[in-house]
C-alpha positions in Angstrom: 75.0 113.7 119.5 74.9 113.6 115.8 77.7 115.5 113.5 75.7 117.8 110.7 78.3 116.3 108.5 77.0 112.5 109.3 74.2 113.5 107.2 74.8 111.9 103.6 72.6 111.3 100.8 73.2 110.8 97.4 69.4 110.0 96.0 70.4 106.7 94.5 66.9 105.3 95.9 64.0 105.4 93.7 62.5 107.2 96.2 62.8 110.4 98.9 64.5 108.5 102.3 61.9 109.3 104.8 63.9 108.7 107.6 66.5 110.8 106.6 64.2 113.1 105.6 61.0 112.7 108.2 60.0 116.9 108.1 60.0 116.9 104.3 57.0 118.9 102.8 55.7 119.7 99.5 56.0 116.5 97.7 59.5 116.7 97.0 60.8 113.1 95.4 63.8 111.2 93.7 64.5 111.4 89.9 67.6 110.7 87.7 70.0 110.3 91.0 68.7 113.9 93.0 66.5 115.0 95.7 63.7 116.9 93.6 61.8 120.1 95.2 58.9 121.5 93.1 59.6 125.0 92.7 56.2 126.4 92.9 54.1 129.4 94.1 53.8 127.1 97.0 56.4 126.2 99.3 58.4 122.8 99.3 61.2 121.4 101.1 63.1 118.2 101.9 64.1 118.7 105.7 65.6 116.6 108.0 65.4 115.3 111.1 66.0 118.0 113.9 68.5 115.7 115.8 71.9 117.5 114.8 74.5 120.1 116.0 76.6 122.2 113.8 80.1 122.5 116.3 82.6 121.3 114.9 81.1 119.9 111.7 79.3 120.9 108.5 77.2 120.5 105.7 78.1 120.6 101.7 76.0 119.9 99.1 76.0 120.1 94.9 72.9 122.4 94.5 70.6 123.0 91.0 68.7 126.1 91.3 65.1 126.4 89.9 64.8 128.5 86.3 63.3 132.0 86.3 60.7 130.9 83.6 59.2 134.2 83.7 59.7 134.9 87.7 60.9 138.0 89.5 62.4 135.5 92.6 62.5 131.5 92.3 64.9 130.7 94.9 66.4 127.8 96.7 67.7 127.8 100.3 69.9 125.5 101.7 69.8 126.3 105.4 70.5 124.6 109.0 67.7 125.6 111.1 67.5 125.8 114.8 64.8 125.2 117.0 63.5 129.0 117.1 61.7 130.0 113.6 63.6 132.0 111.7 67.1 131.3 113.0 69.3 129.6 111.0 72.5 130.2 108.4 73.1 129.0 105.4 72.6 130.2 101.4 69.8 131.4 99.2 70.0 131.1 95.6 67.9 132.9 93.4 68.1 132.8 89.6 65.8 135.1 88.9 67.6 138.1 90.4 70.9 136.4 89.9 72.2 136.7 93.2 72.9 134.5 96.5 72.4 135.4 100.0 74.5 134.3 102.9 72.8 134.3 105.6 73.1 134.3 109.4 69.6 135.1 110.2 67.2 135.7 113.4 63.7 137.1 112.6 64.4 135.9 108.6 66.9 138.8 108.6 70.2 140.0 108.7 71.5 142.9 108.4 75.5 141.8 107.9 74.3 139.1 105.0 76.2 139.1 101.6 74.7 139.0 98.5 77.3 137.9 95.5 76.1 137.2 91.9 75.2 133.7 91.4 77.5 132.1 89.1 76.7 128.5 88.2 80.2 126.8 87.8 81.7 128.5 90.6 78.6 127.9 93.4 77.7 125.0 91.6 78.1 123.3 95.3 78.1 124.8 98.6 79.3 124.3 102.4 78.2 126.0 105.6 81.1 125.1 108.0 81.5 125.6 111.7 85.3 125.7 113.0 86.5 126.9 116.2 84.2 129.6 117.0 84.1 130.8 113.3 81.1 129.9 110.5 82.3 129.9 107.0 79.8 130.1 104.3 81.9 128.4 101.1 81.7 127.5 97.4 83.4 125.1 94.9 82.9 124.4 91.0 84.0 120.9 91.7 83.5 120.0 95.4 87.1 120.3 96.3 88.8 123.7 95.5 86.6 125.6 98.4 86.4 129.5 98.4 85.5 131.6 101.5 82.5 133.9 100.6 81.7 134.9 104.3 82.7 134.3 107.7 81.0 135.1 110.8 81.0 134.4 115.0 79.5 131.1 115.5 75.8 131.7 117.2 75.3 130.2 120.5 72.5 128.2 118.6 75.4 126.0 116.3 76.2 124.3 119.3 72.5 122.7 119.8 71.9 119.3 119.7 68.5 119.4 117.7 69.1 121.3 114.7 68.0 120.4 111.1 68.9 120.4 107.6 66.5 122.2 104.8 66.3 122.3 101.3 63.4 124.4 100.3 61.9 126.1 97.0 59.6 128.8 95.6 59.0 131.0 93.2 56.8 134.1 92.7 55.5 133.7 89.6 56.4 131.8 86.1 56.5 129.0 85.0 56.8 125.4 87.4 60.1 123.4 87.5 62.3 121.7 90.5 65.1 122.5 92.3 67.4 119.9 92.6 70.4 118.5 95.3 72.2 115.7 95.3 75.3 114.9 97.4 74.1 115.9 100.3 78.1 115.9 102.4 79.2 113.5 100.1 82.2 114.9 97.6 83.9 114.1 94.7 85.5 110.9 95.6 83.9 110.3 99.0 81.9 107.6 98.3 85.1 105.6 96.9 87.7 107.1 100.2 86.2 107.3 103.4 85.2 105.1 106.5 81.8 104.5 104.9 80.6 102.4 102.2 80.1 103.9 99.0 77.8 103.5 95.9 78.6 103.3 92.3 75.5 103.0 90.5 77.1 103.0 86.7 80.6 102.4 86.4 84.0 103.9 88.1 87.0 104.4 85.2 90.2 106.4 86.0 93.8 105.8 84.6 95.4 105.6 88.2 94.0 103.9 91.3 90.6 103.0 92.4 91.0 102.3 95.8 89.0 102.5 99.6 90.9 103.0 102.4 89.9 101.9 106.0 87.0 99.6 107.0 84.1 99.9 104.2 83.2 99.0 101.3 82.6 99.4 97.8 80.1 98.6 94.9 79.4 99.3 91.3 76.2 98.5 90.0 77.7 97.9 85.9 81.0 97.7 86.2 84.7 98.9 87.7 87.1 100.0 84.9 90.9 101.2 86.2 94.0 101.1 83.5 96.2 100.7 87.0 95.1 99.3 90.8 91.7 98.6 91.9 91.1 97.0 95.3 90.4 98.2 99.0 92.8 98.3 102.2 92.0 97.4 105.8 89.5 95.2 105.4 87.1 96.3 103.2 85.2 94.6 100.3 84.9 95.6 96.6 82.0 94.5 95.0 80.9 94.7 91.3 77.3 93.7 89.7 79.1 93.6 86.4 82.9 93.4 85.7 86.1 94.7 87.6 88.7 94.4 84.4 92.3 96.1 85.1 95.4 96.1 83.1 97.6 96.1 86.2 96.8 94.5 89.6 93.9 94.0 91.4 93.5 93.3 95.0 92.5 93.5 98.3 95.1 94.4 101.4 94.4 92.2 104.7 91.3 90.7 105.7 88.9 91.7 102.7 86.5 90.2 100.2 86.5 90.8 96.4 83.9 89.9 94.7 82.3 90.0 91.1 78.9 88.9 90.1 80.1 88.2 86.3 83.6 88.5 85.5 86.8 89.8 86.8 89.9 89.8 84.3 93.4 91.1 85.2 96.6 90.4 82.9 98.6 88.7 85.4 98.0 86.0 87.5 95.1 84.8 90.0 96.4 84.0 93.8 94.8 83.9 97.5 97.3 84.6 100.0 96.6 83.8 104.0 93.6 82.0 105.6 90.4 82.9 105.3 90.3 85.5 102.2 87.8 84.5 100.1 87.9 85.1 96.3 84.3 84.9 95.1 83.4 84.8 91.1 80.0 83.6 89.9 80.8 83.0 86.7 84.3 84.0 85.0 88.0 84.3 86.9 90.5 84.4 84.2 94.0 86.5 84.3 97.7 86.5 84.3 97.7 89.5 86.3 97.7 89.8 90.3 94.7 89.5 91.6 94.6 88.8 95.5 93.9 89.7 98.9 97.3 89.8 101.3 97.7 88.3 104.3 95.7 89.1 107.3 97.7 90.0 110.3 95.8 88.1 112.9 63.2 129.4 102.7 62.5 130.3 100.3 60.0 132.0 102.3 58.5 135.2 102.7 57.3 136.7 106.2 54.4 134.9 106.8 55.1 130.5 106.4 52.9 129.2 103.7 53.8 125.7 105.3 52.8 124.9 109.1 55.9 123.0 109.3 57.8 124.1 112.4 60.9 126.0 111.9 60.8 125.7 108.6 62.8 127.8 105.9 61.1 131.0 105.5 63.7 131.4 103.0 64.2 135.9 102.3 65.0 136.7 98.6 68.9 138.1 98.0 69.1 141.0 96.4 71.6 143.6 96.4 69.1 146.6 97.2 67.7 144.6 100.4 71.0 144.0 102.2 68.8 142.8 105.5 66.9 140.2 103.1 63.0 140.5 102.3 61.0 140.3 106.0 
């Protein structure tokens, strides 16, 4: 049984991960580091697999509406589906009316859904969460401060073992564009603190600590910049495809790797500590810092689907005057 929350994408590829994303439709792609969904009088989506379950677990995601461009509804949906069409929960995000449903839906309505005004720094991502009997619909400008914008009684259907993930689009009219995700469970700061490896695609600064803890690892694809300590704990390697340079100490705790394919540069000094910790520089090492790893211990849809795709969104527009959704 798969956690919703196991789910992670951040669209680093050049192109849309089919196997994350097998039920995608539409021709939704990759650009600039986001899942892309045309936003059309058609319907797209990127969907996954349906081989997830909700208990107990979640789904969070930075989300970039369509435009209005001369609509009356171009909406987004990010929803978890279920196996029955037109049962799911999650949020619908139209610009054009300027308002965002949150739904807990059967029949693509519900009567108890919220509709607050869409503000784009404070929904600028979203969670659905499931805890102990209780779904919480959330929102935060920066993907940690979460606010509570709806709770409900967890549907029978959360605890299913074959539920899927959707980001769909559509518009009524106007002008073409995209709607865009990116993120998809992945905060602020996960891919550098977590069990998982993480991807740095440009280059990680901050005046502290850049570090990773537990078993994972982590790599920059220009370069690693910290004014304090970089390195990784409990074996885990740090990798960088262009230079790691600190002012204070950098390092790896027990059995880990560092690594850098050009340079690495500390003010302090250079030292391996224990057996079997391997330093590895292709080209530069120089330093009279500490750099050293320690010892190692031993739908945007309307009634009727414009998309044969099973399940799929369906997504009702929000508005304020349709508290049941559009049918």
């Amino acid at each position: 049984m798969a956690l919703l929350a196991e789910l992670t994408d951040d669209f680093s590829g050049e192109a849309l991960d089919t196997v994350k994303w097998p039920q995608s439709y539409g021709d939704p792609d990759v650009a600039d580091g986001r899942g892309r969904v045309p936003c059309t009088t058609g319907f797209a989506g990127i969907r996954s697999a349906s081989a997830y379950t909700l208990t107990g677990s979640h789904v969070l995601a930075r989300v970039y509406p369509p435009t209005p461009s001369g609509a009356t509804s171009a909406a987004c949906s990010l929803l978890v589906l279920s196996t029955v069409g037109g049962t799911d929960a999650g949020f619908i995000v139209d610009t054009a009316q300027g308002a965002m449903g949150l739904y807990l839906r059967e029949g693509y309505a519900d009567g108890a859904a919220l509709f607050p005004t869409y503000d784009p720094v404070e929904h600028a991502w979203l969670r659905l969460r499931e805890d102990d009997g209780t779904l919480y619909w959330e929102c935060a400008p920066d993907g940690q401060t979460w606010s509570v914008l709806r709770t409900a009684t967890t549907p029978e259907w959360a605890a299913g073992t074959e539920l899927s993930l959707l980001f769909e689009a559509h518009r009524d009219a106007g002008t073409d564009d995209h709607a865009e995700i990116d993120n998809i469970n992945l905060p602020p700061g996960e891919a550098v603190e977590g069990a998982a490896a993480g991807q740095l695609t440009a280059a990680l600064a901050s005046a502290g600590q850049v570090g990773r803890s537990a078993v994972a690892g982590l790599d920059a694809a220009a370069g690693l910049t910290a004014s304090g300590t970089v390195g990784t704990a409990n074996g885990g390697s740090l990798a960088a495809a262009a230079a790691l340079a600190a002012s204070g100490t950098v390092g790896a705790a027990r059995s880990s790797r560092l690594a850098a394919a050009i340079g690495l540069a500390a003010s302090g000094q250079v030292a391996v500590r224990g057996a079997g910790q391997p330093l590895a520089l292709t080209v530069l090492l120089a330093a009279s810092g500490a750099v050293a790893p320690a010892v190692t211990p031993g739908s945007v849809r309307a009634a009727v689907p414009a998309a044969p795709t099973a399940g799929a969104g369906r997504t009702a527009v929000p508005t304020a005057t349709a508290p049941g959704g559009v049918q």
